[in-house]
C-alpha positions, 0 to 999 in steps of 0.5 A: 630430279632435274638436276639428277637428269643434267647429271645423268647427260653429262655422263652418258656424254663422257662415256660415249666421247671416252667410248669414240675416243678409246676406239681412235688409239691415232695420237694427235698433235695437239698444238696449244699456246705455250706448248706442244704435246703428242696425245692419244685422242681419248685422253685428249678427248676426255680431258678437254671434255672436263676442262669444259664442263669445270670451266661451264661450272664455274661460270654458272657458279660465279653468276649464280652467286651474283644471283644470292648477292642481289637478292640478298640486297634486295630482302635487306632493302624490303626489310628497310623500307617495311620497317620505315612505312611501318614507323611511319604509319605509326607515328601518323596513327599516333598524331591522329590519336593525340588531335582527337584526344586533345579535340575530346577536352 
């Protein structure tokens, strides 16, 4: 659901940056590194409005998978260590059964 809710307001804000933007037909220049280009403000808005939002994603993806990778890690090192106190609880379980077997002869 909350997910659904971030969804829904992101495209209520296109909407209304494409609505603000097909009422100002005023083409811009619109001066970027390596080139220059003539642009009806609408599309201009609209495709910066994406290149931001994807690029927002990509970020969110990329932290978000260092998220799983670390927790990954650290399941795997839990596993390891309950496996080794397990092992060694066992082992000193035995060692106690093995004195008192050999105190009862």
């Amino acid at each position: 659901m909350k997910y659904f809710l971030i969804l829904l307001l992101v495209v209520a804000i296109f909407i209304v940056s494409v609505t603000l933007g097909s009422s100002n037909n005023q083409i811009v220049t619109f001066n970027y590194l390596i080139a220059k280009g003539d642009y009806p403000i609408s599309t201009l808005l609209a495709v910066l409005f994406a290149v931001g939002f994807l690029l927002g994603w990509l970020i969110c993806g990329v932290f978000y998978a260092k998220a799983l990778i670390s927790l990954s890690n650290a399941r795997r090192k839990i596993k390891r260590l309950e496996s080794q106190l397990t092992e060694s609880t066992q082992s000193e379980h035995d060692t106690k059964v093995a004195v008192v077997a050999n105190e009862k002869r």
